[in-house]
MMTF fields as JSON, N, C-alpha, C and O atoms, coordinates in Angstrom:
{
  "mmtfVersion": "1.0.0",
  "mmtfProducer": "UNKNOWN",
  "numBonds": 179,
  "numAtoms": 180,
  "numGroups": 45,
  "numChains": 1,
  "numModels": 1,
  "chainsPerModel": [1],
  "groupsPerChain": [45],
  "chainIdList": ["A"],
  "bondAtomList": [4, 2, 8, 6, 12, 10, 16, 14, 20, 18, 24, 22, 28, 26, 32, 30, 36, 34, 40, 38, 44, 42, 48, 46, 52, 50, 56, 54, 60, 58, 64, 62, 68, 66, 72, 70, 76, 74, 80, 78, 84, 82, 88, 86, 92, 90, 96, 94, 100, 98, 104, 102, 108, 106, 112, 110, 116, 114, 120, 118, 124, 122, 128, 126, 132, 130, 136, 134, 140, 138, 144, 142, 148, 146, 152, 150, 156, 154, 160, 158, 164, 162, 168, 166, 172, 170, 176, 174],
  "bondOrderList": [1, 1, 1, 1, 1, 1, 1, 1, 1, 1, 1, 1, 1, 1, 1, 1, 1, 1, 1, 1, 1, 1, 1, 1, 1, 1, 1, 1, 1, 1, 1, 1, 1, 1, 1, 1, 1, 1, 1, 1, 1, 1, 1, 1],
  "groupList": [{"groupName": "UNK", "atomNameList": ["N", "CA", "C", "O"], "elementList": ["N", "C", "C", "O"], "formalChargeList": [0, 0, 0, 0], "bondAtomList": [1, 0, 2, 1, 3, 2], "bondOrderList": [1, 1, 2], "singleLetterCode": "X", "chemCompType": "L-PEPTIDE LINKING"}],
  "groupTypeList": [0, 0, 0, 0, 0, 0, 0, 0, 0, 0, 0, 0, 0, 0, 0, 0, 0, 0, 0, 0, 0, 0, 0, 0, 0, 0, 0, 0, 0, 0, 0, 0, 0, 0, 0, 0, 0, 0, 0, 0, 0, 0, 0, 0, 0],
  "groupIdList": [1, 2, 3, 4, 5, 6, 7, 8, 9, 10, 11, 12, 13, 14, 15, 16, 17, 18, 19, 20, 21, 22, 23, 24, 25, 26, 27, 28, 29, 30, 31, 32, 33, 34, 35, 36, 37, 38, 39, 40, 41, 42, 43, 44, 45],
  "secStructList": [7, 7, 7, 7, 7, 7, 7, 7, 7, 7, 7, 2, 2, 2, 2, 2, 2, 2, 2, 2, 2, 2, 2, 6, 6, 7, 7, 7, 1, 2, 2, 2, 2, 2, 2, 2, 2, 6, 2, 2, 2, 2, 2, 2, 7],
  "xCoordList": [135.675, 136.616, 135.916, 135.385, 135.902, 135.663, 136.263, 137.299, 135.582, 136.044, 136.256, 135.328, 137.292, 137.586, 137.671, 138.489, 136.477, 136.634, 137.534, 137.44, 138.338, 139.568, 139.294, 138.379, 140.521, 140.828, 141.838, 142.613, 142.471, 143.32, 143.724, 142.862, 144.668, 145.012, 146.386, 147.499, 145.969, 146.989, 146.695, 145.667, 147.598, 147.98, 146.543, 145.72, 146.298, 144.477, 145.037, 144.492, 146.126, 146.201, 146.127, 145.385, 147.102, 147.39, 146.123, 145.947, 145.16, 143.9, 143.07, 142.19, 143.173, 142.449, 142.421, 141.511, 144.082, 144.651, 144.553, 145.227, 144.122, 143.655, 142.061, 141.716, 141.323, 140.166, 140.12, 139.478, 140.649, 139.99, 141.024, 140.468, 141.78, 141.981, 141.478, 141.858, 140.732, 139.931, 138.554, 138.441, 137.809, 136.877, 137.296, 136.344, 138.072, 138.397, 138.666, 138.485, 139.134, 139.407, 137.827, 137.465, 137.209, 135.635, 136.089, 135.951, 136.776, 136.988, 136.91, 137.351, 136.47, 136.209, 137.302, 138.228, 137.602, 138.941, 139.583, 140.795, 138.705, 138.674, 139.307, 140.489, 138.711, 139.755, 140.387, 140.994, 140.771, 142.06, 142.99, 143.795, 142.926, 143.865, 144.226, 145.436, 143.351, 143.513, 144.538, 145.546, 143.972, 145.047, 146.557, 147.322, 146.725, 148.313, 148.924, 150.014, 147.79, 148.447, 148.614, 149.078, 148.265, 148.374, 149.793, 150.777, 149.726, 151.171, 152.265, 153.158, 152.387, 153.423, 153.706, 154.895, 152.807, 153.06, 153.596, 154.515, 152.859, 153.805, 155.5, 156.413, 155.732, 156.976, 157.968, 159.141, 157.813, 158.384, 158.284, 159.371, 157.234, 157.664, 158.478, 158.844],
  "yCoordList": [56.55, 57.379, 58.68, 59.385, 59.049, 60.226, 61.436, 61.342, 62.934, 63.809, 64.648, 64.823, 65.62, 66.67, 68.008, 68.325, 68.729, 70.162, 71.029, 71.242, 71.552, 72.553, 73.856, 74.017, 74.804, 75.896, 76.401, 75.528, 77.047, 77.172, 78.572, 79.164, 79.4, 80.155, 80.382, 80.099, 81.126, 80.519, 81.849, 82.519, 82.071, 83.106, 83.331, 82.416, 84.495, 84.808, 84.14, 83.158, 84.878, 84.571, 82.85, 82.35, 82.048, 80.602, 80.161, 79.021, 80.489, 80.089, 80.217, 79.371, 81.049, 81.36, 80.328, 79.521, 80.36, 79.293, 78.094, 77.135, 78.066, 76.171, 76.106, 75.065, 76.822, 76.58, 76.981, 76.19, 77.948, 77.576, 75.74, 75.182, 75.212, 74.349, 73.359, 72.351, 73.035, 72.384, 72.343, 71.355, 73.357, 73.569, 73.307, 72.906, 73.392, 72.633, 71.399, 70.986, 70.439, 69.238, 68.818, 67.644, 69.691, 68.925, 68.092, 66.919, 68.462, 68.211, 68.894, 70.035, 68.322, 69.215, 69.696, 69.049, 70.637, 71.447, 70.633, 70.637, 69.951, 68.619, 67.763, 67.562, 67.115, 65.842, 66.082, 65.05, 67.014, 67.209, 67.47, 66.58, 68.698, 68.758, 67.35, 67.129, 66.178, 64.953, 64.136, 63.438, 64.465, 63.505, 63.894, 63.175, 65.174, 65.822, 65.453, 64.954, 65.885, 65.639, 64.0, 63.7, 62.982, 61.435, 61.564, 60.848, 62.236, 61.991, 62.146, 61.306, 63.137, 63.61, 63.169, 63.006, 62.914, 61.403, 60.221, 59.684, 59.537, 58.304, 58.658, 57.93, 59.977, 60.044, 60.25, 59.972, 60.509, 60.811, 59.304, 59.029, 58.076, 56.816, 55.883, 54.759],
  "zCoordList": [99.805, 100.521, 100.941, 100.084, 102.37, 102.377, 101.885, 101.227, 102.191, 101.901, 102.495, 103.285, 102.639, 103.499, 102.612, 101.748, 103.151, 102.564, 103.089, 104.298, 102.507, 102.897, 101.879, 101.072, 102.241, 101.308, 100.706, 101.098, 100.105, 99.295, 99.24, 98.59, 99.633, 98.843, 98.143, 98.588, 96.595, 95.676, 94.909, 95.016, 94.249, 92.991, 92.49, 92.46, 92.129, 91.444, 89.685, 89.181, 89.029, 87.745, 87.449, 86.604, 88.375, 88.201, 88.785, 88.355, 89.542, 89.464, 88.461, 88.297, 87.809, 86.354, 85.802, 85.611, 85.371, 84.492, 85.092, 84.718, 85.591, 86.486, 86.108, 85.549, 86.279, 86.021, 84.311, 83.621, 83.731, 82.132, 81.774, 80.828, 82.111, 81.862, 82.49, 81.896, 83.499, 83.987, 82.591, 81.866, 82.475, 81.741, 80.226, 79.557, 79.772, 78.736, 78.608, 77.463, 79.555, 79.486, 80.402, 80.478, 80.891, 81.465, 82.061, 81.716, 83.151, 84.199, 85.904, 86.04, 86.882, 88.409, 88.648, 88.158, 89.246, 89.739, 90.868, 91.084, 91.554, 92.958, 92.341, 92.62, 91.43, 91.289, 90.564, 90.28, 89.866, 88.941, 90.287, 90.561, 91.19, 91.964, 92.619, 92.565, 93.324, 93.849, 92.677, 92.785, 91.888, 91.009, 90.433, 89.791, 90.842, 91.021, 92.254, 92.532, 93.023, 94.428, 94.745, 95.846, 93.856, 94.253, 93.346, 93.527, 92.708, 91.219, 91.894, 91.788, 92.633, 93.203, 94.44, 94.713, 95.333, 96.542, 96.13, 96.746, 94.645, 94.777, 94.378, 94.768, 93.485, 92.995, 94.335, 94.086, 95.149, 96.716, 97.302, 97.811, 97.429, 97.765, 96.739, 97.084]
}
């Protein structure tokens, strides 16, 4: 699958808190977001 680089802007604090929880679970900030954003597409079909 390709990829499309985009950007984001979002809250500075809830970015924090997205990345120390990314880094604790050792996980990319990319596919953690891809895999919310697939969670919440199928709950809408």
């Amino acid at each position: 699958m390709a990829k499309k680089k985009t950007s984001l802007v979002i809250d500075e604090d809830l970015w924090q808190e997205v990345k120390i929880h990314c880094i604790k679970e050792r996980r990319d900030i990319s596919e953690w977001m891809e895999e919310i954003i697939r969670k919440e597409l199928k709950k809408k079909n």
